[in-house]
PDB file with one MODEL, atoms N, CA, C and O in Angstrom:
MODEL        1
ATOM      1  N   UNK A   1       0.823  -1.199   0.000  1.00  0.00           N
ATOM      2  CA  UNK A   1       0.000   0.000   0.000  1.00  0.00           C
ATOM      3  C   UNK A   1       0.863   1.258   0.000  1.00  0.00           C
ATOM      4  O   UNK A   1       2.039   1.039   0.290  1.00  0.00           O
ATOM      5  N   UNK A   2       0.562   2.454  -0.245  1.00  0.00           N
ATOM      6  CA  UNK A   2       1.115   3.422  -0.431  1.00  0.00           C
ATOM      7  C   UNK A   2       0.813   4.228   0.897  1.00  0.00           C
ATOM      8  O   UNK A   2       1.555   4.933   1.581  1.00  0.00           O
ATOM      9  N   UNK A   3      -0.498   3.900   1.033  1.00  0.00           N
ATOM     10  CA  UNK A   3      -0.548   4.411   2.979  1.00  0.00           C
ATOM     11  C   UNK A   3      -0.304   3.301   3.800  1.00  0.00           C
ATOM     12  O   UNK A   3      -0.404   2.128   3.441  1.00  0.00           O
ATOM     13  N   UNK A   4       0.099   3.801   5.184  1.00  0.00           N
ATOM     14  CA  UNK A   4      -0.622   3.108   5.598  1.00  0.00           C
ATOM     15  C   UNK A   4      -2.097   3.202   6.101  1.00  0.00           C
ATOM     16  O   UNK A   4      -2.693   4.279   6.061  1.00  0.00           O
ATOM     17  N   UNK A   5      -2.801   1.824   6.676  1.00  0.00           N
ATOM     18  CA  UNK A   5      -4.438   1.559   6.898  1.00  0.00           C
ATOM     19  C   UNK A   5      -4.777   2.023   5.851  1.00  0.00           C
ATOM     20  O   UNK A   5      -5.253   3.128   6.114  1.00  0.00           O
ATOM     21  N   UNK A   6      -4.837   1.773   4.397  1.00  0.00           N
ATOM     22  CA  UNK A   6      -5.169   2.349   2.921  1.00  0.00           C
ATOM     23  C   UNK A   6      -6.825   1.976   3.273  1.00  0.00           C
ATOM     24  O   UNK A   6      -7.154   0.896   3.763  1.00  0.00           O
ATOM     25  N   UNK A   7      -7.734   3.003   2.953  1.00  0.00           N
ATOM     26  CA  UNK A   7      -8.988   3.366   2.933  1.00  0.00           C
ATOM     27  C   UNK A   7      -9.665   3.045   1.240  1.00  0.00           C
ATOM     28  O   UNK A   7     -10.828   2.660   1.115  1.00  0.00           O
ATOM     29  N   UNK A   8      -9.064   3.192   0.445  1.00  0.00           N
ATOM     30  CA  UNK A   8      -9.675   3.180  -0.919  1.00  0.00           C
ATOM     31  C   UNK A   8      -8.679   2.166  -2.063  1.00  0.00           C
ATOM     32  O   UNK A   8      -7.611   1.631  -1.765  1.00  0.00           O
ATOM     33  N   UNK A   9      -9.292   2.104  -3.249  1.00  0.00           N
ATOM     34  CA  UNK A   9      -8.324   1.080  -3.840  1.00  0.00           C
ATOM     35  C   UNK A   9      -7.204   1.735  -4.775  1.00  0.00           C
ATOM     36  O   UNK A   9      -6.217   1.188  -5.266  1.00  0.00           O
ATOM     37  N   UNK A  10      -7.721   3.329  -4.904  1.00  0.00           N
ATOM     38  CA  UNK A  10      -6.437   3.852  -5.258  1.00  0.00           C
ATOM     39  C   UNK A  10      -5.385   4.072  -4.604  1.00  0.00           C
ATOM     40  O   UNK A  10      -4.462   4.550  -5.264  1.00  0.00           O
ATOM     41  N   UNK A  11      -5.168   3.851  -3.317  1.00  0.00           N
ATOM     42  CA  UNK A  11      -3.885   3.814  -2.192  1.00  0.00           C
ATOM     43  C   UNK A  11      -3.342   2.838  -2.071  1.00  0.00           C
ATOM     44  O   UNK A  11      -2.623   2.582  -1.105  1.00  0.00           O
ATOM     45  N   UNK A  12      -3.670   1.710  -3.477  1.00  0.00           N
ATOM     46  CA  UNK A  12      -2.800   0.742  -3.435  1.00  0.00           C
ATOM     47  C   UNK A  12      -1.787   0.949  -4.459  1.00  0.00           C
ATOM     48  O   UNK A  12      -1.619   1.961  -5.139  1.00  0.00           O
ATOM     49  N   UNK A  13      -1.181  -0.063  -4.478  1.00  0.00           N
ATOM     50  CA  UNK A  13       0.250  -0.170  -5.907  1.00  0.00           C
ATOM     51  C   UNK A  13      -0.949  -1.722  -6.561  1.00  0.00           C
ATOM     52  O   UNK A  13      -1.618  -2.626  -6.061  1.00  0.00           O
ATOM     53  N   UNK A  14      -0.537  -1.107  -8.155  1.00  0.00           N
ATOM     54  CA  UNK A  14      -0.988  -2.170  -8.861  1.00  0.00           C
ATOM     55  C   UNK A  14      -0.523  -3.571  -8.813  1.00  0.00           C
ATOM     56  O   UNK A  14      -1.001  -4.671  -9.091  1.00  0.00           O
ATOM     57  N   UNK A  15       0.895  -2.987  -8.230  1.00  0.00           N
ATOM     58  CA  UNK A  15       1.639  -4.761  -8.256  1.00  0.00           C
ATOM     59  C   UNK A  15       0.926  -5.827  -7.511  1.00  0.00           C
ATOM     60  O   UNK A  15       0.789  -6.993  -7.882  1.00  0.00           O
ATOM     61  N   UNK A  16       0.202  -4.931  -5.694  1.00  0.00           N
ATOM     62  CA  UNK A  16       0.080  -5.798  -4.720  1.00  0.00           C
ATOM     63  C   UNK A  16      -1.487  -6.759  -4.720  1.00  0.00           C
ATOM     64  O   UNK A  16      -1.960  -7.660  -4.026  1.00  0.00           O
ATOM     65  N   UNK A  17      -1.873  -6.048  -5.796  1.00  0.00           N
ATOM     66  CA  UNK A  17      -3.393  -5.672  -6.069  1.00  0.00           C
ATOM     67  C   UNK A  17      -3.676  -7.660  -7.527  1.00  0.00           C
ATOM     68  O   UNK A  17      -4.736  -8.209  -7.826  1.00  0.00           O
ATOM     69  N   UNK A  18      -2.122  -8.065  -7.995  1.00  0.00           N
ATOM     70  CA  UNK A  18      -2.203  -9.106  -8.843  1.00  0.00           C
ATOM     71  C   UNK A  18      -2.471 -10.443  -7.983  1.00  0.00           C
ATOM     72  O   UNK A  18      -3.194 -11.304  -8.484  1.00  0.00           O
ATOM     73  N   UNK A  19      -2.033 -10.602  -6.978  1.00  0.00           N
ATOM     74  CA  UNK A  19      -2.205 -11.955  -6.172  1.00  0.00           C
ATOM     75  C   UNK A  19      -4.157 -11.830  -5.836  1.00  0.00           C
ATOM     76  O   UNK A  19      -5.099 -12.494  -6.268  1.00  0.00           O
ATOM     77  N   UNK A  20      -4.113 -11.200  -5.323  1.00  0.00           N
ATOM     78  CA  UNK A  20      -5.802 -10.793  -5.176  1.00  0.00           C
ATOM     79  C   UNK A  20      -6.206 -11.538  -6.357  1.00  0.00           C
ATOM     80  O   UNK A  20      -6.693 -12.669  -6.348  1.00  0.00           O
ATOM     81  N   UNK A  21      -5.930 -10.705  -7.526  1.00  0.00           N
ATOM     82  CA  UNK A  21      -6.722 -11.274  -8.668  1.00  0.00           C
ATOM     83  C   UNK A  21      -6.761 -12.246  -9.262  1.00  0.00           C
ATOM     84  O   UNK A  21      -7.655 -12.796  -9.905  1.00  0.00           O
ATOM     85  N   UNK A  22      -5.389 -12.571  -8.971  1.00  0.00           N
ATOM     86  CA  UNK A  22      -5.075 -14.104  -9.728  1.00  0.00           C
ATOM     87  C   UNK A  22      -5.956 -15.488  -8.695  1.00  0.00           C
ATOM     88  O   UNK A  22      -6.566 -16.443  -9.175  1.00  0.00           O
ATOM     89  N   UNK A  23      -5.738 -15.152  -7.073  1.00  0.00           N
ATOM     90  CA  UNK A  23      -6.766 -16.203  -6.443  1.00  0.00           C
ATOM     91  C   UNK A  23      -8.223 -16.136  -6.922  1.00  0.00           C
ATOM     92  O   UNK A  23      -8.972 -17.086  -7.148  1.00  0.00           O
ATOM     93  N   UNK A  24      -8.475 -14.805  -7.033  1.00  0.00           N
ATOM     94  CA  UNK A  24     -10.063 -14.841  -7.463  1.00  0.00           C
ATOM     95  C   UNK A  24     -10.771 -15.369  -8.895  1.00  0.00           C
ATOM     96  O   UNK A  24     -11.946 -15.688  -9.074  1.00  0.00           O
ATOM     97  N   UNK A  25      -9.532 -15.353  -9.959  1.00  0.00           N
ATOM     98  CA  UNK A  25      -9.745 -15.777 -11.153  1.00  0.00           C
ATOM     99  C   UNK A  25      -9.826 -17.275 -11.066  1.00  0.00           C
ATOM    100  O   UNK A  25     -10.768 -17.921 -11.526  1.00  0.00           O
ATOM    101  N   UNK A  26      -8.618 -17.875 -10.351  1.00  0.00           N
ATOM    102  CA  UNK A  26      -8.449 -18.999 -10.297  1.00  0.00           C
ATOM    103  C   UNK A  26      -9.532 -20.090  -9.896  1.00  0.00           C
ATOM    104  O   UNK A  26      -9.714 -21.218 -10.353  1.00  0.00           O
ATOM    105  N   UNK A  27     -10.330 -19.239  -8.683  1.00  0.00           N
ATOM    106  CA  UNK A  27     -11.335 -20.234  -7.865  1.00  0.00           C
ATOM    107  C   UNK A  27     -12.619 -19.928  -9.262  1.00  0.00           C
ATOM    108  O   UNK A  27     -13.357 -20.782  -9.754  1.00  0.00           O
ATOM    109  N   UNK A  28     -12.553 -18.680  -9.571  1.00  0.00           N
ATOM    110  CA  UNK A  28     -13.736 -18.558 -10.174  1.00  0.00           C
ATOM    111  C   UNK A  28     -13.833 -20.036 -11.500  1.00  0.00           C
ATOM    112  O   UNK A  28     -14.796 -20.706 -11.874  1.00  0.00           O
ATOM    113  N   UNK A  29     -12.272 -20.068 -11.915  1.00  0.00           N
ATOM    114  CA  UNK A  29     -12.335 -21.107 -13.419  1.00  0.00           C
ATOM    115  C   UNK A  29     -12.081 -22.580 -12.756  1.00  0.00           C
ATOM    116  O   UNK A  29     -12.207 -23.709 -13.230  1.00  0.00           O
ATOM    117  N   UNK A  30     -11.764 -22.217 -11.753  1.00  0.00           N
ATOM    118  CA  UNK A  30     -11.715 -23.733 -11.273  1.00  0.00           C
ATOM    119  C   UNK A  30     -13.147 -24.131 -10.689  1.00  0.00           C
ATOM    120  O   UNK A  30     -13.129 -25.342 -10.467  1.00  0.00           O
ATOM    121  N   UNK A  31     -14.336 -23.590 -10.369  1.00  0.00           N
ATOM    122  CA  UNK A  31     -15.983 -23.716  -9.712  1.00  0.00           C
ATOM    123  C   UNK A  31     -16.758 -23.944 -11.193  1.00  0.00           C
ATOM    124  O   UNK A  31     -17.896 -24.412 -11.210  1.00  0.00           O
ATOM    125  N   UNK A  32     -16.060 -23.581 -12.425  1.00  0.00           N
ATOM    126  CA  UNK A  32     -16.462 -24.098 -13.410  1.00  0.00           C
ATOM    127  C   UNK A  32     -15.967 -24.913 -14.245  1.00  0.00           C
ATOM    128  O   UNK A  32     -16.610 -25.203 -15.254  1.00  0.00           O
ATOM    129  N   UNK A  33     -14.794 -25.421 -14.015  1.00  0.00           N
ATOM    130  CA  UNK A  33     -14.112 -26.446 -14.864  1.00  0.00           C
ATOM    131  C   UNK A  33     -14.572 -27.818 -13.756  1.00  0.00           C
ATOM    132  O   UNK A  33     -14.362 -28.983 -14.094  1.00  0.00           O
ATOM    133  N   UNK A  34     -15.028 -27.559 -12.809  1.00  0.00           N
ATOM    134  CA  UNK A  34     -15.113 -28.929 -11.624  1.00  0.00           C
ATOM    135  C   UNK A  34     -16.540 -29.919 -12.360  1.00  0.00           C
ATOM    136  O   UNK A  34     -16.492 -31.147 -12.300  1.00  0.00           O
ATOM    137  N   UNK A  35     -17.870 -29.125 -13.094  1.00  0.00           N
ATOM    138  CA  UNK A  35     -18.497 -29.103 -13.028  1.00  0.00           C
ATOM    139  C   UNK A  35     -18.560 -30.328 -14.475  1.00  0.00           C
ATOM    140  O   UNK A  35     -19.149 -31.408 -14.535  1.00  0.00           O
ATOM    141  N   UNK A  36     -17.619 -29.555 -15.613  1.00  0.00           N
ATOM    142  CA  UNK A  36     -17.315 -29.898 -17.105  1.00  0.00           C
ATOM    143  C   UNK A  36     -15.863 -31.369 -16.847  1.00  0.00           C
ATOM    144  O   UNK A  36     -15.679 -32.350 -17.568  1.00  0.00           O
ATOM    145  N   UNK A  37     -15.265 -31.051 -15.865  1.00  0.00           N
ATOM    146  CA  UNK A  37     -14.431 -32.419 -16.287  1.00  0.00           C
ATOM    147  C   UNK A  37     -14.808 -33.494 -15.634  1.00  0.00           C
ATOM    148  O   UNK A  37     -14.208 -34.491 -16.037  1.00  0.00           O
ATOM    149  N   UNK A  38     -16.083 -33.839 -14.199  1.00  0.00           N
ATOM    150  CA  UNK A  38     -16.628 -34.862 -14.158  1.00  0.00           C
ATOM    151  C   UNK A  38     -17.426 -35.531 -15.392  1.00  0.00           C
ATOM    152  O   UNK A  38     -17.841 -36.689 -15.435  1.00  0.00           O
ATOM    153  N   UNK A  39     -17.546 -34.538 -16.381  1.00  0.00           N
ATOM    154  CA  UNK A  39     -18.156 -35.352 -17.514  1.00  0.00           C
ATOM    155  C   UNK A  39     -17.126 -35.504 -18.632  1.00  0.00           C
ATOM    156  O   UNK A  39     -17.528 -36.207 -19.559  1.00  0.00           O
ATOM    157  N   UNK A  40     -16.085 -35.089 -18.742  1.00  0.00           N
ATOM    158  CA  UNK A  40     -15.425 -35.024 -19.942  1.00  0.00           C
ATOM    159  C   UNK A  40     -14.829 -36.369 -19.688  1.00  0.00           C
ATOM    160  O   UNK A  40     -15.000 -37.354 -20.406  1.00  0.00           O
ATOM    161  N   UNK A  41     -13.772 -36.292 -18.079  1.00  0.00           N
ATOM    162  CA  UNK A  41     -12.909 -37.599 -18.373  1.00  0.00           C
ATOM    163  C   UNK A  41     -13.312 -38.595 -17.774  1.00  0.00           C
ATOM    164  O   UNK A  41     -13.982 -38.627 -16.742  1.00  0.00           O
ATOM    165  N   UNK A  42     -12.801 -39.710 -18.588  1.00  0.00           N
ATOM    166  CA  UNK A  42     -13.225 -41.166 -18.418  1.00  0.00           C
ATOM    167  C   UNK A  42     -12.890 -41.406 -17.032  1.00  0.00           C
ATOM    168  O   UNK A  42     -11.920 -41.077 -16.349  1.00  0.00           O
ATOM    169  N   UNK A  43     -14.617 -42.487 -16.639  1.00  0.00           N
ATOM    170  CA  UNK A  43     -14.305 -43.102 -15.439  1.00  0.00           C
ATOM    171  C   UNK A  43     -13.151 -43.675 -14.617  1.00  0.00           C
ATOM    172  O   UNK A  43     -12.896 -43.596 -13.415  1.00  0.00           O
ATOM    173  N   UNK A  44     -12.266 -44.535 -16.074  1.00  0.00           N
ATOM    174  CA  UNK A  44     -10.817 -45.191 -15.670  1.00  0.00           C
ATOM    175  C   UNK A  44      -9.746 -44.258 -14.680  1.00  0.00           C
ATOM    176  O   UNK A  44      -9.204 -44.649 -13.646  1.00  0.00           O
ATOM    177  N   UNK A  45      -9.588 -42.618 -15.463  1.00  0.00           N
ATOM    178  CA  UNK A  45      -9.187 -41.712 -14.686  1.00  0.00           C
ATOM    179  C   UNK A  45      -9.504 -40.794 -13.732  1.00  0.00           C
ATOM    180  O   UNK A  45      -9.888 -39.646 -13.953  1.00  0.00           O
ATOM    181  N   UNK A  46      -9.279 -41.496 -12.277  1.00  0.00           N
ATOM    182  CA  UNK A  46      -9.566 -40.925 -11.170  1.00  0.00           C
ATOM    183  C   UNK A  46      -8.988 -40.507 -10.219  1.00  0.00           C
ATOM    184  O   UNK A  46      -9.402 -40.677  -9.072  1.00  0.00           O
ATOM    185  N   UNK A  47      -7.910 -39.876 -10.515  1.00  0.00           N
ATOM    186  CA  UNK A  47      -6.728 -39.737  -9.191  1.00  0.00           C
ATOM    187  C   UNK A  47      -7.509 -37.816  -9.831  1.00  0.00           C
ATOM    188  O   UNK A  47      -7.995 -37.520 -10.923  1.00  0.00           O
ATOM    189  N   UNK A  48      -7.293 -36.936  -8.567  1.00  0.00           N
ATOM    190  CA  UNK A  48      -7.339 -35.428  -8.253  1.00  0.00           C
ATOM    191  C   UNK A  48      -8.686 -35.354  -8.478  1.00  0.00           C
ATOM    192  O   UNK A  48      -8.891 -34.203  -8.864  1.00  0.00           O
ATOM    193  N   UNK A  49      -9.933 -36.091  -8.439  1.00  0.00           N
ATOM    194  CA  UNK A  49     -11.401 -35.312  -9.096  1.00  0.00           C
ATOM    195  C   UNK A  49     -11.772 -35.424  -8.253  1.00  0.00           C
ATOM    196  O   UNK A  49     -11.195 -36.161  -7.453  1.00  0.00           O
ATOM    197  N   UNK A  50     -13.124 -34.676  -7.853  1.00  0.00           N
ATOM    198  CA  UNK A  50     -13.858 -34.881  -6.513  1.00  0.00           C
ATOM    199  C   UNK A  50     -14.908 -35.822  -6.423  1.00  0.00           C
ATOM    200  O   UNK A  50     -15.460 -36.031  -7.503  1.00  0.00           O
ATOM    201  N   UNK A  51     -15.233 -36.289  -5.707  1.00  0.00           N
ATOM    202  CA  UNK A  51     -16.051 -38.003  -5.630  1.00  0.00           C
ATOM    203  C   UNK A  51     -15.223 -38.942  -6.135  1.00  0.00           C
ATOM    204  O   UNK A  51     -15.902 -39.966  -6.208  1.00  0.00           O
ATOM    205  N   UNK A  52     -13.887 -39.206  -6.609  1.00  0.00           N
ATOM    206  CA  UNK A  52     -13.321 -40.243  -7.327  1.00  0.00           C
ATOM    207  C   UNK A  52     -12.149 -40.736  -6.249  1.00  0.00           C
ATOM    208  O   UNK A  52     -12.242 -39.983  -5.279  1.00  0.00           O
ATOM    209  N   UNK A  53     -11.228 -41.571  -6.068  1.00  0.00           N
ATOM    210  CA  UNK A  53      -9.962 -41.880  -5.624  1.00  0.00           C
ATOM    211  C   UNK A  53      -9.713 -42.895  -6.068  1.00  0.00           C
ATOM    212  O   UNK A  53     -10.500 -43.807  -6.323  1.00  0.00           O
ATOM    213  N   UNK A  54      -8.090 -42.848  -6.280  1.00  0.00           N
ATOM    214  CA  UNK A  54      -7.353 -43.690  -6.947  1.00  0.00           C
ATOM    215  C   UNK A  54      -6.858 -44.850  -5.900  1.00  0.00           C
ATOM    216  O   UNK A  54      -5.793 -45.362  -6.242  1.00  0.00           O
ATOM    217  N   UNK A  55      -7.254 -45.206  -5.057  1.00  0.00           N
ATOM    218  CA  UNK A  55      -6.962 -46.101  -4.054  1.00  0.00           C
ATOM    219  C   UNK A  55      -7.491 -47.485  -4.240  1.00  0.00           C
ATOM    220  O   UNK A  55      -6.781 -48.487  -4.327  1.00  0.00           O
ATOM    221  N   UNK A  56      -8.432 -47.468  -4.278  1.00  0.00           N
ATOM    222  CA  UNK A  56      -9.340 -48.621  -5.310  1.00  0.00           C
ATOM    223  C   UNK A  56      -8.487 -49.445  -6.395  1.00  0.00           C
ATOM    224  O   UNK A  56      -8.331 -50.665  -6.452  1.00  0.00           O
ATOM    225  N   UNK A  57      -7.947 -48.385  -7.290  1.00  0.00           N
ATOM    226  CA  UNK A  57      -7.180 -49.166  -8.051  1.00  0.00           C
ATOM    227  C   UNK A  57      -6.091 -49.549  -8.075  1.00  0.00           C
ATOM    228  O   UNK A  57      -5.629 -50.247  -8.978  1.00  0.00           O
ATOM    229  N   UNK A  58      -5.350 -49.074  -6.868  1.00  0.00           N
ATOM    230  CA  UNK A  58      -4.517 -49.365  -6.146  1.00  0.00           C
ATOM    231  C   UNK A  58      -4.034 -50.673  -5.679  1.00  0.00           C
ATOM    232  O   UNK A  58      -2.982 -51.307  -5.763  1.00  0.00           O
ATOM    233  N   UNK A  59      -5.456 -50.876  -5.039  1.00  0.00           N
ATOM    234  CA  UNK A  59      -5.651 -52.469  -4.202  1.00  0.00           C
ATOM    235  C   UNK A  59      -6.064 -53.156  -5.505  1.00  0.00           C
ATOM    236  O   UNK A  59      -5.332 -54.139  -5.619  1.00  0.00           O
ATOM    237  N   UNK A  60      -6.648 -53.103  -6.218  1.00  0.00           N
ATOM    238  CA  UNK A  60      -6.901 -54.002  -7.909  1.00  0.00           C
ATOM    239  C   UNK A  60      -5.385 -54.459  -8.075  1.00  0.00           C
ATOM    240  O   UNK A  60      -5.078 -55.617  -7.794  1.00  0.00           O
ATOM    241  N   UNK A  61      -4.524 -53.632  -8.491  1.00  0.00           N
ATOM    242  CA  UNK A  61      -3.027 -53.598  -8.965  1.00  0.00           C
ATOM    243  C   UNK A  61      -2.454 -54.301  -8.493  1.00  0.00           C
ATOM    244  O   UNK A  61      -1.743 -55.107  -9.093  1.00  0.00           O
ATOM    245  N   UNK A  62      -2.587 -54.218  -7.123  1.00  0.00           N
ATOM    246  CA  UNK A  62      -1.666 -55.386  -5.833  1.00  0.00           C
ATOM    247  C   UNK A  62      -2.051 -56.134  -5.697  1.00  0.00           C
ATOM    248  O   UNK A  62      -1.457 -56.899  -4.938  1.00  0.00           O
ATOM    249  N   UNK A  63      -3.386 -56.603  -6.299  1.00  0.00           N
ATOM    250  CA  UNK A  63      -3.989 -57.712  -5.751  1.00  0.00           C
ATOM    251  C   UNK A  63      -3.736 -58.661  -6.927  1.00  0.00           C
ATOM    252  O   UNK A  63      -3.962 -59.860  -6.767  1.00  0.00           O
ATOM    253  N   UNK A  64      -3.299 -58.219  -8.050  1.00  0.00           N
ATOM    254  CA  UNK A  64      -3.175 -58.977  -9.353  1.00  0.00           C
ATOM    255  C   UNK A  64      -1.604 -59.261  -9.095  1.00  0.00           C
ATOM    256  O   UNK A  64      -0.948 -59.898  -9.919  1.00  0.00           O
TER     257      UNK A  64
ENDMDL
END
């Protein structure tokens, strides 16, 4: 900030003002890509998706 206790958003520096934006972009494309890749990728691939784990196939693997 350029003050301190900065009151408005012009008393910031543009630099400090990019992390802000970049988390907010990020969650925003990631609350819509969550939605499109439970349908895009195949059941087989399940390690990082939400409702899925790769543990399952884990114990398949070892068990063969």
């Amino acid at each position: 900030p350029r003050k301190v206790g900065p009151q408005d958003l012009s008393e910031f520096r543009p630099i400090s003002l990019i992390g802000c934006m970049y988390k907010i972009l990020a969650k925003i494309l990631a609350k819509r890509l969550k939605s499109i890749l439970s349908k895009v990728i195949d059941q087989s691939q399940s390690a990082f998706l939400g409702n899925r784990n790769i543990y399952i196939y884990i114990y398949f693997v070892r068990k063969i």
